[in-house]
C-alpha positions in Angstrom: -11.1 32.0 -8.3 -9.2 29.1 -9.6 -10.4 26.3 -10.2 -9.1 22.7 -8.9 -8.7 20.5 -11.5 -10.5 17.0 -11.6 -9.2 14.2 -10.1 -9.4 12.6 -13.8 -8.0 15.0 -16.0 -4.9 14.9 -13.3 -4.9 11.5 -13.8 -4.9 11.7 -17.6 -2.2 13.8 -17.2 -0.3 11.9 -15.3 -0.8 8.5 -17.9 -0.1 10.8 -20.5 3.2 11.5 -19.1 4.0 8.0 -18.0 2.6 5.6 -20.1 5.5 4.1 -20.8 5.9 1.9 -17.8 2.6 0.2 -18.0 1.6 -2.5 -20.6 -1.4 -4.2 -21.4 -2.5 -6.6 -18.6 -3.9 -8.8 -21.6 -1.3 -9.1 -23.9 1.7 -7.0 -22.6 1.6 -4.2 -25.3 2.6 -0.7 -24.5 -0.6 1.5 -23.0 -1.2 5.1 -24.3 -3.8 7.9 -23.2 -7.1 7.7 -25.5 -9.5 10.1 -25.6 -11.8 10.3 -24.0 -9.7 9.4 -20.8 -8.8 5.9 -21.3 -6.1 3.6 -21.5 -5.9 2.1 -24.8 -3.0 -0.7 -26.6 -2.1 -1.4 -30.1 -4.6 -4.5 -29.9 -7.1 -2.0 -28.6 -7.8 -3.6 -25.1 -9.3 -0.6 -23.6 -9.6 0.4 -19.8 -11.0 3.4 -19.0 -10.5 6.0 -16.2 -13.1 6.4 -13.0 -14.1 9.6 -12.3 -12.1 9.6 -9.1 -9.1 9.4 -11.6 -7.9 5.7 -11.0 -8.2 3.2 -13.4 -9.3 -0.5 -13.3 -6.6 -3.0 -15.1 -8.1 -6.4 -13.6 -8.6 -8.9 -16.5 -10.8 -11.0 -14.6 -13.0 -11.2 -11.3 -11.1 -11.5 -8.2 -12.9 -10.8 -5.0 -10.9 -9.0 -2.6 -13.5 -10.5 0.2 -14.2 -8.3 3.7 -11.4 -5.4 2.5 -14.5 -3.2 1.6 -15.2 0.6 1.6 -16.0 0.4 5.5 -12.6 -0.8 6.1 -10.6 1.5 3.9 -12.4 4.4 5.3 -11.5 3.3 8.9 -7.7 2.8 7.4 -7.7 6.2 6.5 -9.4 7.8 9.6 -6.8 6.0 11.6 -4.0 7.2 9.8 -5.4 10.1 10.2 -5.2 10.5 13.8 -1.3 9.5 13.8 -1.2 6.1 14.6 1.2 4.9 12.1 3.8 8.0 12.4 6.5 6.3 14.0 6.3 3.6 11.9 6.1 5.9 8.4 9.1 7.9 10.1 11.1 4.8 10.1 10.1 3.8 6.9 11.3 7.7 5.7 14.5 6.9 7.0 14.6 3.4 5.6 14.2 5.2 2.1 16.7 7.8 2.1 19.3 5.8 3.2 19.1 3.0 0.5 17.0 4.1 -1.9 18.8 5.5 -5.4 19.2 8.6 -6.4 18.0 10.0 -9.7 19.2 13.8 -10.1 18.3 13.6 -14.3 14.8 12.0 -13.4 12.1 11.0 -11.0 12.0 7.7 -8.5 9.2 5.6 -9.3 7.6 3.9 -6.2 5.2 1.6 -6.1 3.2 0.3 -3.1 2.1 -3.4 -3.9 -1.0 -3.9 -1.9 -1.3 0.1 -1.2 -5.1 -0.2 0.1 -6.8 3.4 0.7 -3.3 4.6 -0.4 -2.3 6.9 2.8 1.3 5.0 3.4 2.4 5.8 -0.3 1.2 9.6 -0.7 2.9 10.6 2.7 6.3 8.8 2.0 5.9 10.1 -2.1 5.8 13.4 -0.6 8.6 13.1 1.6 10.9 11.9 -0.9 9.6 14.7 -3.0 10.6 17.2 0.0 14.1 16.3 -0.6 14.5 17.8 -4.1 13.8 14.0 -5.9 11.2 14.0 -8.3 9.0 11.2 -7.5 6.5 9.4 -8.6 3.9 7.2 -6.9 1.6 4.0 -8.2 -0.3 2.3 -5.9 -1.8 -1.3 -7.0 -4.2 -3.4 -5.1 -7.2 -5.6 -6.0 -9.9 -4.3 -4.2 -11.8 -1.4 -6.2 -13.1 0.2 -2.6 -9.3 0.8 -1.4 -8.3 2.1 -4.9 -11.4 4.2 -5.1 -10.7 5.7 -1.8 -7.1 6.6 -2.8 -7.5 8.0 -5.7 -10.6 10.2 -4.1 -8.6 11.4 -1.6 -4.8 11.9 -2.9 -3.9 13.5 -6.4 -0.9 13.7 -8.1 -0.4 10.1 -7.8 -1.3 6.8 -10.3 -4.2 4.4 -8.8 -4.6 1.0 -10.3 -6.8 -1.8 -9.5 -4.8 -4.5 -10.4 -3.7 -7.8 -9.8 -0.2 -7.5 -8.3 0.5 -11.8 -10.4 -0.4 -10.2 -13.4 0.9 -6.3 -12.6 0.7 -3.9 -15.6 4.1 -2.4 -15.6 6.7 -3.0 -17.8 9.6 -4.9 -16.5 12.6 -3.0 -14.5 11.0 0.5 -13.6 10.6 0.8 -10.2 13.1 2.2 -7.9 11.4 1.5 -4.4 8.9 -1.2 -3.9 6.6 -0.9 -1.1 5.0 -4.1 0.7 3.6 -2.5 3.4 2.1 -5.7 6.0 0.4 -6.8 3.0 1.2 -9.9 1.3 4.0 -10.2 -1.2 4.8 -11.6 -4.5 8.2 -11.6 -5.1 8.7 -12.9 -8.7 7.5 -10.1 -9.7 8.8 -7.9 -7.4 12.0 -9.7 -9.3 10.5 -8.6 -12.8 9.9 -4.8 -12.2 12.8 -4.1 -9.7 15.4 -1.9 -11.7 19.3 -3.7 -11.0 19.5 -0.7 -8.0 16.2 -0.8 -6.5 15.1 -1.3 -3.5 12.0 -3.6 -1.9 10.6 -2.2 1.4 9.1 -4.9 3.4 6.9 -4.0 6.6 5.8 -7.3 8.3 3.9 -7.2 11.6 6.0 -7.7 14.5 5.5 -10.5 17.2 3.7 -7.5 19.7 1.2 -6.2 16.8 -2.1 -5.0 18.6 -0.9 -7.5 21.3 -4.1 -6.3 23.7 -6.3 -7.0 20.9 -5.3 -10.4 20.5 -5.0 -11.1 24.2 -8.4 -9.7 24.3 -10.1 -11.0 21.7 -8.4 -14.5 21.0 -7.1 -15.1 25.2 -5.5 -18.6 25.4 -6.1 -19.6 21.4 -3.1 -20.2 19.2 -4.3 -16.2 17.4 -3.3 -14.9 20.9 0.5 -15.0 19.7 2.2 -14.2 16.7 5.7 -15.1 14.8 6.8 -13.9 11.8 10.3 -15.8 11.2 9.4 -17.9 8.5 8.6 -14.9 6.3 11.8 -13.0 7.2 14.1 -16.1 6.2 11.7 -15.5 3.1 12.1 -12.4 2.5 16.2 -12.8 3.2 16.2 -15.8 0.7 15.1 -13.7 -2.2 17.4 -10.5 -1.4 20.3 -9.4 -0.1 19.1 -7.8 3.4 20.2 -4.1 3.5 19.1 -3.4 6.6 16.5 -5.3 9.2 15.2 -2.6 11.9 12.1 -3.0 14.3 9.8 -0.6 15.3 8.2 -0.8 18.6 5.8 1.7 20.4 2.6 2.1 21.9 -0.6 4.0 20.3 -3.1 5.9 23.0 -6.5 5.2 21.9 -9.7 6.9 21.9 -13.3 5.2 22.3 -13.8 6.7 18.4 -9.9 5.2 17.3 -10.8 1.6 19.2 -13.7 1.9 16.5 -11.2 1.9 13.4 -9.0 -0.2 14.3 -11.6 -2.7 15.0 -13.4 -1.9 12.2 -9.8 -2.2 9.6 -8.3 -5.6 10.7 -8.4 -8.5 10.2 -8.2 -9.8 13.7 -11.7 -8.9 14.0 -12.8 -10.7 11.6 -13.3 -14.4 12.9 -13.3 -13.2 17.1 -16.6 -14.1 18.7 -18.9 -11.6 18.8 -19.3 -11.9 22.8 -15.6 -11.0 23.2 -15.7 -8.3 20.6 -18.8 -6.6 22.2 -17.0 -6.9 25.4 -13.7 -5.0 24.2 -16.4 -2.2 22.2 -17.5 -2.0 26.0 -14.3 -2.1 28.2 -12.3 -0.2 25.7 -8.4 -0.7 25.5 -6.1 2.5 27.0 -3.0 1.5 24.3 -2.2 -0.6 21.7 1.1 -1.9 20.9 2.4 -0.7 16.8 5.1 -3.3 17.0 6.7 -3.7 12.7 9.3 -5.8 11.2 11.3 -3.3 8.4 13.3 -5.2 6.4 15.2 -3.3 2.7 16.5 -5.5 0.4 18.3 -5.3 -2.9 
């Protein structure tokens, strides 16, 4: 019987081969694989790699605050159960239109703010479907989403890492995922090759509209507008293509419990209305995104 190999020694592999688009989060030189696995520059700054195969690149302590293992675990069950196909269909589409082609070499995507990490393995392999080699990094500052990741998908490049201070070496990435997570775009500027492309997901005006009717009914959380950050994002590049996606997710007693337990929205409701949705349960809830590709 074969055996699988281990989530680091995949991960070592996977440095090994592509070291050279990361750099030293201290001082910017390249990174190569020491042994044992770890990440090592010429002024021997030294991070090594988790068990789970990730490895940690943060040069000082930054809290990621209530996006802890409970949450990422929810994240994942949810995607799990389907709820953001449409969306990640779209988003499919989105990236074989625009993105580049590379037939002498692999697409490097990377998903800034990737969480537990589900978004980028399922579009990675889709791309990789095609025939294009392809290669995914997923950053994000909180350990328990990178942990997660890297524990559950292989073949892929976990970092914990501050997306201000990224460790990649400038112009290397083909497609940059910003999946309803907050963006950065100087650097997106910085490690953007001249044809990339950014993929930008921001919640739509209708996002889990019953959950905020319900939790937040007559308060100024109840609605939602997002038109300031797409004149943002269309101030920074030239708009490819702008294309909403709209539809409505059954739920489950047990799926009600993720997605409760995963945003944010739950975070600050009173505890009397969120009891009372636990209780009442809600039938549907509205998956309502902004897409916007930009070069």
């Amino acid at each position: 019987m074969q055996t699988r190999p281990r989530n680091i020694d995949v991960a070592t592999r996977l440095f090994r081969q592509n070291g050279s688009l990361f750099a030293c989060p201290l001082c910017g030189m390249d990174l190569q694989v020491d042994e044992p696995a770890a990440l090592r520059c010429g002024n021997h700054h030294t991070y090594d790699l988790a068990k789970q195969g990730y490895v940690n690149l943060l040069t000082s302590r930054v809290k990621a605050g209530k996006y802890n293992s409970e949450l990422f675990a929810a994240r994942l069950a949810l995607h799990q159960t389907g709820f953001f196909t449409e969306l990640l269909a779209a988003l499919e589409n989105c990236i074989a239109t625009y993105a580049p082609r590379r037939p002498q070499g692999q697409l490097i995507i990377l998903d800034a703010g990737c969480g537990e990490g589900s978004h980028l393995a399922h579009l990675a392999a889709r791309v990789q479907a095609t025939g294009q080699p392809a290669l995914g990094i997923g950053l994000d500052i909180a350990k328990d989403g990178i942990r997660l990741a890297a524990s559950t998908y292989t073949g892929l490049i976990w970092c914990v890492a501050d997306l201000a201070r990224s460790p990649l070496q400038a112009a290397q990435c083909d497609i940059i995922l910003n999946i309803l997570s907050p963006a950065n775009y100087a650097e997106f500027h910085r490690l953007l090759r001249p044809d990339g492309i950014v993929v930008k997901v921001f919640p739509g005006p209708s996002y889990l509209q019953e959950l905020r009717t319900a939790l937040y009914a007559g308060g100024n959380k109840e609605t939602y507008r997002n038109e300031d950050s797409v004149q943002q994002f269309s101030q920074q590049y030239a708009p490819l293509v702008t294309e909403q996606v709209c539809y409505q997710q059954e739920l489950t007693i047990t799926t009600l419990d993720y997605l409760l337990q995963m945003t944010p929205l739950a975070w600050n409701a009173d505890p009397t209305a969120l009891e009372a949705v636990r209780r009442a349960g809600l039938d549907r809830i509205t998956v309502d995104a902004t897409i916007m590709v930009g070069r």
